[in-house]
Every structure is written in structure tokens, then in C-alpha cells.
N, C-alpha and C positions, 0 to 999 in steps of 0.2 A: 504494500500500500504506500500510495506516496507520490505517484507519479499524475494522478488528476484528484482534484478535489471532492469530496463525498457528499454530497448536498440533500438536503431536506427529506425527503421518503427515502431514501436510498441510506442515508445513516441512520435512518430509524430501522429499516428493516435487518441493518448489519449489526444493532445495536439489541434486537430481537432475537437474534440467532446466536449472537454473544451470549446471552441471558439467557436462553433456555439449556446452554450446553453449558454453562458456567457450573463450575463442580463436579457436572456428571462426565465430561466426556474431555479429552484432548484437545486442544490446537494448537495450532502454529504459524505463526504469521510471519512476514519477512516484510521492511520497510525499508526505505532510503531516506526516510526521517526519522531524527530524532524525536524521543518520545515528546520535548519539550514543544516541537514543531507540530503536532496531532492538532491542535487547538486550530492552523488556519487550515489542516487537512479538511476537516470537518464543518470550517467555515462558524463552528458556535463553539465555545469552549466546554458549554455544559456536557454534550453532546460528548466531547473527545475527553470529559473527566468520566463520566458512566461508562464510554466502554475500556478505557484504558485500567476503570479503575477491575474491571472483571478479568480483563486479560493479565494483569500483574501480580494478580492476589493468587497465592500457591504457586507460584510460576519462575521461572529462571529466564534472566533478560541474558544474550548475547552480543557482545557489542564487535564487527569485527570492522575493522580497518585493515589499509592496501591497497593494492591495486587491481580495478576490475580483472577477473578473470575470463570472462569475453570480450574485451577488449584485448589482453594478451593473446589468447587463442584467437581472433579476428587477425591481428599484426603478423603472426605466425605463418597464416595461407596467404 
């Protein structure tokens, strides 16, 4: 997530699906934003504290830094 902005019915329905799987079930999500950055993802902050705040709780954040790996494999052929 990260690459267009989440907007109105379409954060609410990701923020639904967040909350019904919240505790019961696995995710995984992968961004090109910082979590501090979610807030203009979402366009409303309340929005990107509700689901941040379900994806974070029980959960292990990984942060990686470097350099694209498709973009080296791109350079490469």
C-alpha cells in the first residue's frame, strides 16, 4: 500500500476487513510508506489510526532499507 491514495468507501471497506480478521486470522501487508505517512494514505487520519491501530497490535513491524531489488534485476538484462 502506498502507491495511490485510499479514499472514502474504499478505506472503509479495507478498514472492515481489517476488523473482522483482527485477532482471528493472519496478515500481511507490505508499504512504501512509513507508518507515520498512512495518515495522507488514507486522506483522514482517523481512518489510518483505526486501521493501523488493528494491524500493529500482536504484530511484528519490519523495516527494510537498500536498494530496490527490481530495479537491480531490471539493470542486470
Amino acid at each position: 500500500m502506498g502507491c495511490l491514495p485510499i479514499e472514502g468507501h474504499n478505506a472503509s471497506l479495507l478498514f472492515q476487513l481489517l476488523n473482522r480478521r483482527y485477532e482471528q486470522h493472519s496478515i500481511i501487508v507490505t508499504s512504501n510508506l512509513a507508518l507515520s505517512g498512512w495518515a495522507d494514505l488514507f486522506k483522514r487520519p482517523e481512518t489510518a489510526t483505526a486501521i493501523l491501530d488493528r494491524l500493529i497490535h500482536h504484530s511484528k513491524v519490519f523495516k527494510m532499507t537498500g536498494k530496490s531489488y527490481r530495479l537491480k534485476q531490471a539493470s542486470e538484462n
